[in-house]
C-alpha positions as CSV (number, residue, x, y, z in Angstrom):
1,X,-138.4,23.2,27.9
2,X,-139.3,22.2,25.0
3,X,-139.1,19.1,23.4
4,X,-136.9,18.0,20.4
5,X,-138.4,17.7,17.2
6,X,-139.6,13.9,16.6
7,X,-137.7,11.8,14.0
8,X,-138.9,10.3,11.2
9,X,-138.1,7.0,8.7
10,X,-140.9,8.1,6.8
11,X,-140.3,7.3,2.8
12,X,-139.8,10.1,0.1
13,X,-142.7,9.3,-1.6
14,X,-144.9,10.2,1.8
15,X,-143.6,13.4,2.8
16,X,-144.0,14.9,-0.5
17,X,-147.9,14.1,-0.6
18,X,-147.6,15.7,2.5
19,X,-146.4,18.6,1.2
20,X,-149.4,18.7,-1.3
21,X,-147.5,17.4,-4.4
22,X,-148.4,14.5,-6.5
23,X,-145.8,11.9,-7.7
24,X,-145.4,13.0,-11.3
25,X,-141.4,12.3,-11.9
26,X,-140.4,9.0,-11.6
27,X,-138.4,7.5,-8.1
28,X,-136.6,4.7,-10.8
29,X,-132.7,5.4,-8.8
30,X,-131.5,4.3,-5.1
31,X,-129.5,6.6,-3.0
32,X,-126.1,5.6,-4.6
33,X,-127.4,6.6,-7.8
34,X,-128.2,10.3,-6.3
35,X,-124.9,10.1,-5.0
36,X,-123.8,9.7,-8.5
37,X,-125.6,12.7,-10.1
38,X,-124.6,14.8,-7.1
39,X,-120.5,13.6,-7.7
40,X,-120.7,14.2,-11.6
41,X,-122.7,17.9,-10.8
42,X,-120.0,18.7,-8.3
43,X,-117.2,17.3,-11.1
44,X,-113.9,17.3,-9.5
45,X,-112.0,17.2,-12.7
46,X,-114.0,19.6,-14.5
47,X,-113.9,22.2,-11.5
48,X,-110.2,22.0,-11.3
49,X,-109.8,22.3,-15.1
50,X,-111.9,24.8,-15.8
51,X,-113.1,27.0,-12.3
52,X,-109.7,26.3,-10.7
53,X,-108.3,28.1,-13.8
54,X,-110.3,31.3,-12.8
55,X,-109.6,31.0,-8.5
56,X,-106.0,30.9,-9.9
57,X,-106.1,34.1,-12.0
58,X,-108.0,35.9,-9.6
59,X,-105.9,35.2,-6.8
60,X,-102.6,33.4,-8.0
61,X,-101.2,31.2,-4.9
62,X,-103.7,32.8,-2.9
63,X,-106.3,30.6,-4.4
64,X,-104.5,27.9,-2.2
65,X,-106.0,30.1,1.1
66,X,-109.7,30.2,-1.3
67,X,-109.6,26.8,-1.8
68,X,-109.1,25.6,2.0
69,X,-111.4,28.2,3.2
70,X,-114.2,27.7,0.4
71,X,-114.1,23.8,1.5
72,X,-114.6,24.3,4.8
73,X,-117.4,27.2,4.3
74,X,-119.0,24.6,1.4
75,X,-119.3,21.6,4.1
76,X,-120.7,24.0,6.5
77,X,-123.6,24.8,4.2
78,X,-123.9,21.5,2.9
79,X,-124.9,20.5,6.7
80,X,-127.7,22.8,6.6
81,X,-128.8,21.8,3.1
82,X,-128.8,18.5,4.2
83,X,-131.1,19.0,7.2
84,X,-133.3,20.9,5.6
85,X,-133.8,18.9,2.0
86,X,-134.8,15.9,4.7
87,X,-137.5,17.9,5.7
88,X,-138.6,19.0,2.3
89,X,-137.5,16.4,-0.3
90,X,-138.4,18.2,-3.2
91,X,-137.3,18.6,-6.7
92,X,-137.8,23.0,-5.8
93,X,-134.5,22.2,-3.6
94,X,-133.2,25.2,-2.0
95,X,-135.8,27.6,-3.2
96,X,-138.3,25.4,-1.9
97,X,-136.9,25.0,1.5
98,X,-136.2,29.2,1.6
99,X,-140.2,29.2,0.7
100,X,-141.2,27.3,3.4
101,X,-138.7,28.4,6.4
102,X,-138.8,32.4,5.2
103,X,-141.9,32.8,3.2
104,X,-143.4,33.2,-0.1
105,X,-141.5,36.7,-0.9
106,X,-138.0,35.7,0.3
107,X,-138.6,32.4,-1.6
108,X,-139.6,33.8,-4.6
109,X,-136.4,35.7,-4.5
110,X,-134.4,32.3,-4.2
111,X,-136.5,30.9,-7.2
112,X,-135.3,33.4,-9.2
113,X,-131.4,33.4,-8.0
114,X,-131.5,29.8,-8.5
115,X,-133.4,30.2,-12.4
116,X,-130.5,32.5,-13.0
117,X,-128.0,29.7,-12.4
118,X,-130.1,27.4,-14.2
119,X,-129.0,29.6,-16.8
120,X,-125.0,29.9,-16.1
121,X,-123.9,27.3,-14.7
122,X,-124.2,24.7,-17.4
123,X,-122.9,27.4,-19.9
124,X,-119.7,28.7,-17.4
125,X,-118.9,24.6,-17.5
126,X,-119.6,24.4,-21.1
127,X,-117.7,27.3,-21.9
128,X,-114.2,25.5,-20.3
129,X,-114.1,22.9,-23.0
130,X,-112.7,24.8,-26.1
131,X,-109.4,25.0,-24.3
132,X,-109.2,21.4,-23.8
133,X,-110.3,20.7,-27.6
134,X,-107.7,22.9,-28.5
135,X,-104.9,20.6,-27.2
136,X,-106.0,18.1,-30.5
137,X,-107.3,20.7,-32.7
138,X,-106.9,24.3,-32.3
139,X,-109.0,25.3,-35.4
140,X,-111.9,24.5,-33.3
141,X,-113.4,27.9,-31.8
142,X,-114.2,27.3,-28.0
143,X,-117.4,29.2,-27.8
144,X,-118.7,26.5,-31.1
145,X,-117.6,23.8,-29.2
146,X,-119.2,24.7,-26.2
147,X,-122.3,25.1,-28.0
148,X,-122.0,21.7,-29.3
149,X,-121.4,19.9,-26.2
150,X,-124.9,21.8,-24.5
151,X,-126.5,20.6,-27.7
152,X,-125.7,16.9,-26.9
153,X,-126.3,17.4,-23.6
154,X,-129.9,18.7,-24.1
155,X,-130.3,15.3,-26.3
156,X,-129.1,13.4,-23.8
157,X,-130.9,14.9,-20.6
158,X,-134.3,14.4,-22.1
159,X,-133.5,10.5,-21.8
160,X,-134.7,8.4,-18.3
161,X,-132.9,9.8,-15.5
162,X,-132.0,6.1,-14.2
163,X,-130.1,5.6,-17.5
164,X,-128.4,8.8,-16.9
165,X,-128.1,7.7,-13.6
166,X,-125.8,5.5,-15.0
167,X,-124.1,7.2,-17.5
168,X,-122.8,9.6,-15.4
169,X,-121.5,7.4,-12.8
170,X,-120.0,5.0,-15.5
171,X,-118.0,8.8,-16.9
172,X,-117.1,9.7,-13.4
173,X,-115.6,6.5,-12.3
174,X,-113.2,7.6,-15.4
175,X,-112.7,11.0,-14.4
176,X,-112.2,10.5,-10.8
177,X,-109.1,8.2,-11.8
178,X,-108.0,11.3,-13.6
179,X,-108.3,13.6,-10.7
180,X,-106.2,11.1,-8.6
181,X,-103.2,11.2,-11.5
182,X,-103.2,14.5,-11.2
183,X,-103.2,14.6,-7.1
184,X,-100.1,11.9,-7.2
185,X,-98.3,13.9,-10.4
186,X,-98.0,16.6,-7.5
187,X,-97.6,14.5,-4.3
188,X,-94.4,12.4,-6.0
189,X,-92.8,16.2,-6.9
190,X,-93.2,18.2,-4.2
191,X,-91.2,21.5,-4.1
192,X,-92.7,24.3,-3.4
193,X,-92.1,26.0,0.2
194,X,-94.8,27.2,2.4
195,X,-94.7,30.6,1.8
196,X,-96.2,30.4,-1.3
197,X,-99.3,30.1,1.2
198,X,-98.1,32.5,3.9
199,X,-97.0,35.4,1.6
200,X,-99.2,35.1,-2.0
201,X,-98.7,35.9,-5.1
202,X,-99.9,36.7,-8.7
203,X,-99.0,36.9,-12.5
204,X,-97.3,40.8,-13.2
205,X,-98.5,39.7,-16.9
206,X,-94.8,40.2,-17.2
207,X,-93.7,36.8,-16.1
208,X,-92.4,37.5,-12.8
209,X,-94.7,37.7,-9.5
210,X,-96.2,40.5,-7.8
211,X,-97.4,40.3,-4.0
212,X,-101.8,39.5,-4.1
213,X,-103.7,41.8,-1.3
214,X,-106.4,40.3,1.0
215,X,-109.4,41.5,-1.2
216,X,-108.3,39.3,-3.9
217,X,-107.7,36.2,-1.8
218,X,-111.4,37.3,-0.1
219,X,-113.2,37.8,-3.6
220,X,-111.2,34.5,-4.9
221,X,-113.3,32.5,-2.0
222,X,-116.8,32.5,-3.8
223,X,-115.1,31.1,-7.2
224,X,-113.7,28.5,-4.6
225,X,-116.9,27.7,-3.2
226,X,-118.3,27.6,-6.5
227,X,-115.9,25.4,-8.0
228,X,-117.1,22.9,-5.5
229,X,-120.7,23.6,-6.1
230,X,-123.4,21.0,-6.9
231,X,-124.1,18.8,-3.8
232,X,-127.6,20.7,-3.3
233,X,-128.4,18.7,-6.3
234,X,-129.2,15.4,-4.3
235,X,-132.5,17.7,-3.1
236,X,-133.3,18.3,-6.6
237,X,-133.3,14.6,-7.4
238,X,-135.5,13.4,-4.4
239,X,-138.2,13.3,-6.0
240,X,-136.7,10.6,-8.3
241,X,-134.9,9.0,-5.6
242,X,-136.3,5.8,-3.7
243,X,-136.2,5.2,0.1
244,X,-136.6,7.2,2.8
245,X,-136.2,11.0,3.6
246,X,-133.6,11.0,5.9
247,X,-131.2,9.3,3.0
248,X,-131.4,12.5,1.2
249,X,-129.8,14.3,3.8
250,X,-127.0,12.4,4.2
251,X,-126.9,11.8,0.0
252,X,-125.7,16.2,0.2
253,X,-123.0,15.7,3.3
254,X,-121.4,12.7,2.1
255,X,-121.5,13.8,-1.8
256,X,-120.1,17.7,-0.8
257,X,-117.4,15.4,1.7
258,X,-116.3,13.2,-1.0
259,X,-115.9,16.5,-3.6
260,X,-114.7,19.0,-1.6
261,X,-112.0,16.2,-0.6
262,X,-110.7,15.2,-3.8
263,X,-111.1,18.8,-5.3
264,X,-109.1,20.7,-2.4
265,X,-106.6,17.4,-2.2
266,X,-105.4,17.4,-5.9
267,X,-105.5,21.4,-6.1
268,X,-103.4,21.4,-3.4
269,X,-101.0,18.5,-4.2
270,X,-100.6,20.0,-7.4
271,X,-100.0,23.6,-6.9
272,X,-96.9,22.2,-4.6
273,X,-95.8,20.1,-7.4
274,X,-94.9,22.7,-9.7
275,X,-91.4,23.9,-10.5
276,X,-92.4,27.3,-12.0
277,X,-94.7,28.9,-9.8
278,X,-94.8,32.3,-11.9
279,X,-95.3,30.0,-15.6
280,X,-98.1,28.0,-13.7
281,X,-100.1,30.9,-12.7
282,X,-99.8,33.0,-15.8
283,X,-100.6,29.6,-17.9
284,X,-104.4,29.7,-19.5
285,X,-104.2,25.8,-18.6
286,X,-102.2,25.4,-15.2
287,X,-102.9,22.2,-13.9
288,X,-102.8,21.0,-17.7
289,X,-99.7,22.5,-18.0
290,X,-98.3,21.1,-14.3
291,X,-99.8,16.9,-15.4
292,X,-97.4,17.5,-18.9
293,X,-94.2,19.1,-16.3
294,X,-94.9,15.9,-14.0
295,X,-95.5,12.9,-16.5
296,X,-95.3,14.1,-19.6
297,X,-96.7,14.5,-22.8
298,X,-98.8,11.2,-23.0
299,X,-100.5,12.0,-19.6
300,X,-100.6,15.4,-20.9
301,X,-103.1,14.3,-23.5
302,X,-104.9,11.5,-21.2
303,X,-105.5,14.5,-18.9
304,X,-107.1,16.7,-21.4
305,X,-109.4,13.6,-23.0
306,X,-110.4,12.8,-19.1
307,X,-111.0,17.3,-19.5
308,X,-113.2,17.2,-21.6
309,X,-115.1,13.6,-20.8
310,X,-115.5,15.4,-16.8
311,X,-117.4,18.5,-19.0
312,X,-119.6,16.8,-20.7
313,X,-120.6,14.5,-17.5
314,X,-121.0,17.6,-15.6
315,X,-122.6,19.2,-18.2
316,X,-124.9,16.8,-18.5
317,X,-125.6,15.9,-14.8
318,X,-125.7,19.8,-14.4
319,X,-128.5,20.5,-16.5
320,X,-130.4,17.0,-15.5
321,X,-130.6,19.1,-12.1
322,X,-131.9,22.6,-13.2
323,X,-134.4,21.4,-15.2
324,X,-136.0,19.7,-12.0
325,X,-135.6,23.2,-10.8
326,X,-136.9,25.4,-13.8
327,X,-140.0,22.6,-13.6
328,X,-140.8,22.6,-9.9
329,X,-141.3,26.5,-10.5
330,X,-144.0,25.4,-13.2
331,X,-145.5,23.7,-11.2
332,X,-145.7,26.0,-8.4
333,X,-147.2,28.5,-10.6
334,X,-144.6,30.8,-10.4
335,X,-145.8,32.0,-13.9
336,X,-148.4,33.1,-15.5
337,X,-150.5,30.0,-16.0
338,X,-150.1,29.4,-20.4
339,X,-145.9,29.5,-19.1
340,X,-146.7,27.3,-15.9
341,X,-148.1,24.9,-17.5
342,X,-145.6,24.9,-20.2
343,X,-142.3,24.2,-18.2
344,X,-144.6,21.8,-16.1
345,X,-144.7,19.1,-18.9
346,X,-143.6,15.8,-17.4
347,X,-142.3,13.0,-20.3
348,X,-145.1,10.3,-19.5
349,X,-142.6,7.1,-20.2
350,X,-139.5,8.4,-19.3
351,X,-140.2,11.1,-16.1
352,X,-138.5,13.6,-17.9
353,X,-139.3,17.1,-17.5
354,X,-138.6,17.9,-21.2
355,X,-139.8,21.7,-21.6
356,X,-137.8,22.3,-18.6
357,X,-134.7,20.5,-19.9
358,X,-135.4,22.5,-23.6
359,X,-135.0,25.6,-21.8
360,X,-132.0,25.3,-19.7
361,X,-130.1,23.5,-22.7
362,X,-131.2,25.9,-25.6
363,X,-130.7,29.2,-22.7
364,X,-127.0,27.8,-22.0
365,X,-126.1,27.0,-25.5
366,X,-127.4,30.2,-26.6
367,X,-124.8,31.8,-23.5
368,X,-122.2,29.7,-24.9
369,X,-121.7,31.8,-28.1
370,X,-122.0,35.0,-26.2
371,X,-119.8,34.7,-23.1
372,X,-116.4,34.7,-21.8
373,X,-115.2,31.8,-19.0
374,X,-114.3,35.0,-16.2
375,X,-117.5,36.9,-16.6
376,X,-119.8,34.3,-16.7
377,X,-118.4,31.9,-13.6
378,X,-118.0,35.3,-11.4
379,X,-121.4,36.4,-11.6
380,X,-123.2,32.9,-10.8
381,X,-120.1,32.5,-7.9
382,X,-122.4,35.8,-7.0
383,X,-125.9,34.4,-7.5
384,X,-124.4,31.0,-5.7
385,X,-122.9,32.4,-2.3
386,X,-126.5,34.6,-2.1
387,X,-128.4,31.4,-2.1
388,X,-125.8,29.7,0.3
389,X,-127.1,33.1,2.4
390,X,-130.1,32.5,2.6
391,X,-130.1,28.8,3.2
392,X,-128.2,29.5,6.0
393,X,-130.3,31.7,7.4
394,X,-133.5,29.2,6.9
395,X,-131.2,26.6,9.3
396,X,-131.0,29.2,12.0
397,X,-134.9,30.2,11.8
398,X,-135.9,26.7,11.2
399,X,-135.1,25.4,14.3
400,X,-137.1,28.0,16.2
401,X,-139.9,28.7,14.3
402,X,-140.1,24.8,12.6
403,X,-139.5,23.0,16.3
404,X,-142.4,20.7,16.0
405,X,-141.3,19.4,12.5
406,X,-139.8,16.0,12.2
407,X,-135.9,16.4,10.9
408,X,-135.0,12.7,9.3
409,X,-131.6,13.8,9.5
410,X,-130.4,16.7,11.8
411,X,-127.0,18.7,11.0
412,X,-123.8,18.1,14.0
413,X,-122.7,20.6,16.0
414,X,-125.6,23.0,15.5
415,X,-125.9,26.4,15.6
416,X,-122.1,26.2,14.3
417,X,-122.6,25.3,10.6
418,X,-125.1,28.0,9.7
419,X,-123.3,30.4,11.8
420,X,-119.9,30.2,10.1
421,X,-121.4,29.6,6.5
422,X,-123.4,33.0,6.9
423,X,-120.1,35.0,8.1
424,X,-117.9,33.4,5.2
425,X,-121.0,34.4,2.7
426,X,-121.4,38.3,4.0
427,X,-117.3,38.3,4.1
428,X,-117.1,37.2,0.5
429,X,-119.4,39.2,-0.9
430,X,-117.8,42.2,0.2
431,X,-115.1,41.2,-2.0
432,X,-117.3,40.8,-5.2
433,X,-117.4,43.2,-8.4
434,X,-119.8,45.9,-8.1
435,X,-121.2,45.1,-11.9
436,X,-122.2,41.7,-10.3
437,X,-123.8,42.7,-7.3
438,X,-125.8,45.2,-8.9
439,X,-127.2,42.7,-11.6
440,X,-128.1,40.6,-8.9
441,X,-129.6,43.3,-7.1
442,X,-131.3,44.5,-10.4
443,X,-132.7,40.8,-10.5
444,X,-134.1,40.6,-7.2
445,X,-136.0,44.2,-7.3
446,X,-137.3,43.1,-10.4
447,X,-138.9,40.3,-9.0
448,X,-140.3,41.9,-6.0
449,X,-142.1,44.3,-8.4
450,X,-143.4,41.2,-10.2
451,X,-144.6,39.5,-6.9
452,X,-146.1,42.0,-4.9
453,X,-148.0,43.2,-8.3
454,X,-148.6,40.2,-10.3
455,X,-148.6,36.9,-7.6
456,X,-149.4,38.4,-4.2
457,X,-153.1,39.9,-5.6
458,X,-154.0,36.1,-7.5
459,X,-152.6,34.1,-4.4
460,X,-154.7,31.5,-4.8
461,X,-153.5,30.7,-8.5
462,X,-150.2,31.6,-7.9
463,X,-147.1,30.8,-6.5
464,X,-148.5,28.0,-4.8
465,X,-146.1,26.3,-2.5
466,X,-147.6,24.8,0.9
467,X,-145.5,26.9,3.5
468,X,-147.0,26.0,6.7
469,X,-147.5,21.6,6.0
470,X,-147.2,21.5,10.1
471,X,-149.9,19.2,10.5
472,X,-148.9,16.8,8.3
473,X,-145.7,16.9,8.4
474,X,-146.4,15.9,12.5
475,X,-148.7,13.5,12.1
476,X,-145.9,11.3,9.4
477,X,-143.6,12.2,12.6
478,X,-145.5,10.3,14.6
479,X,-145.6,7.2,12.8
């Protein structure tokens, strides 16, 4: 029988010179503040606001069922993220992890899903803030406005990360005591019966209700589970983050805990709330609409300024985390070496990754004039739940063909949490729109072309990510 793999209290700082990488960002925050940038990625408010909106017109009170199960499917992978970014700490996050439990091919695959989000995500957040802006000044076009907000952002991002370490946990200290208003408006007017869960319905565009089938309730799930996206960040700051591995670990449980709690909470508490169920989910602002119904039109307008302060905090702590991504492929030479080197750039006084940060802001502000809210958040909910696949799948494999690796922190109630976040993943992506799957299948056959002819033949310039550190990794297991 074999034994179980050793555990470790080795620091951060020593597993990833383990892993053949030099310290080039700077560890300048403690755990809590990883906890904060994880929070303000995740963005309770801004989720509700803005992604809520969408799992509500995909699904109407159906979304309630999307929400519940997207929660419980989220924690599930967030227990195999946070196994697995203990045992590779590194700024790559889940790409890097897919590298090194599946190999170079599969991992170059995740690279490019999770560049791809690097790409949305900021914008699909971005994109939510025109509605909000229009509640003070409806002259204002959305898609402009979101442009300006990812231009501020950029700004911003290329600062220290322990100052916007700070920043964002100073904004979502304000935005988490908007997210709890809006969990008691509903909790202190509670109305709505139970079968608005057991028998679901939608907008007829008419204003009455029509009855929502099982495929939409399915397809609303990966919105859901995007909507409380962002606690793989915490891997994507560990190379900023002092202390030891095994803190990381726990930094993605206790963040995707904390968000999946307050998001599912208030959506819940609020949907109940609402005295017009048909107006609420035919309404372009819902749980705007359901804070003014409860309280008012002065919390109406403190709910749209905490809107709009929770976007540009998750903007910002949004884009602070794919530029670690968008540089870690620099520097693993996933490029051809004039563009590696590039994105690679490191900020010498600050730690900043500043070509990387350029080119997620300028990508997502350039996406911000061009797209719609809908099309852009369903097709990264596609890229997203992929990922979440294959992750997954690494915390099965892992454990048998990784035994001998230390695991800082290991996951509860194993093989459960991979098991049931890989069914909810294939079962949800059933459910997606054709277009979408085929872009990201597009995507992916594209990239094997470009791997197995361009990277595979220069393997030792390319692509260089240490995928079998075994003997290192044991002998910092030992200690």
């Amino acid at each position: 029988m074999a034994e179980p793999a050793p555990k470790s209290s080795v620091e951060g700082a020593a597993l990833l010179q383990s892993l053949g990488y030099n310290q080039e960002l700077k560890r300048a925050i403690n755990t809590l503040g990883n906890v904060a940038l994880v929070l303000s990625d995740i963005t309770p408010t801004a989720s509700l606001l803005i992604i809520g909106t969408v799992v509500i017109a995909t699904a109407g009170t159906g979304s309630l069922a999307a929400y519940l199960i997207g929660g419980f499917l989220a924690i599930n992978v967030a227990l195999c993220m946070g196994e697995l970014g203990s045992m590779f700490p590194v700024a790559g996050g889940l790409f890097s992890i897919v590298t090194r439990v599946l190999g170079k091919p599969i991992g170059f695959l995740g690279m490019l899903d999770y560049m791809g989000q690097a790409v949305f995500l900021p914008a699909s957040v971005a994109i939510g803030i025109g509605v909000y802006i229009s509640v003070f000044n409806s002259n204002i076009p959305s898609n402009v406005a979101a442009a300006i907000v990812m231009i501020l952002v950029t700004g911003v991002a290329l600062l220290a990360i322990r100052f916007n370490a700070v920043l964002t946990g100073f904004f979502l200290a304000l935005e988490s005591a908007v997210v709890l208003a809006l969990a008691v408006s509903g909790l202190v007017h509670l109305q709505q019966p139970l079968s608005i869960v057991t028998h679901p319905a939608m907008t007829n565009g008419k204003g009455g209700l029509t009855d929502v089938g099982l495929s939409l309730v399915i397809a609303a799930i990966a919105v859901a589970m995007f909507s409380v996206n962002g606690y793989d960040s915490a891997i994507n700051f560990s190379e900023e983050t002092q202390g030891e591995a095994k803190h990381i670990g726990r930094a993605v449980v206790v963040a995707a805990s904390i968000g999946v709690a307050l998001e599912v909470g208030t959506f819940i508490l609020v949907f109940f709330g609402v005295p017009d169920v048909a107006k609420f989910v035919s309404s372009s602002t819902p749980l705007l609409d359901a804070a003014k119904n409860s309280f008012g039109s002065t919390f109406y307008y403190i709910v749209a300024i905490g809107a709009i302060i929770a976007i540009l905090n998750a903007a910002l702590a949004i884009t602070l985390q794919f530029a670690r991504i968008v540089w870690a492929a620099g520097r693993d030479r996933a490029w051809p070496s004039v563009i590696s080197d590039w994105i690679g750039k490191v900020e010498p006084n600050r730690g900043a990754p500043w070509v990387a940060t350029l080119i997620v802001g300028v990508l997502a502000t350039i996406l911000s004039f061009q797209g719609s809210l809908i099309a852009v958040v369903t097709f990264t909910a596609v890229l997203l739940i992929v990922l979440y696949g294959l992750i997954c799948i690494s915390a099965l494999v892992s454990r048998f063909t990784q035994k001998d690796l230390p695991r800082p922190w290991k996951m509860p109630f194993w093989p459960a949490p991979p098991i049931i976040g890989l069914v909810g993943v294939v079962v949800a992506l059933t459910q997606q729109k054709i277009g979408d799957l085929v872009l990201v299948a597009g995507i992916f056959a594209a990239g094997l072309i470009y791997y197995y002819l361009f990277i595979r033949p220069r393997g030792d310039r390319y692509w260089n990510v240490q995928v079998n550190p075994d003997i290192e990794l044991r002998k910092l297991g030992e200690h």
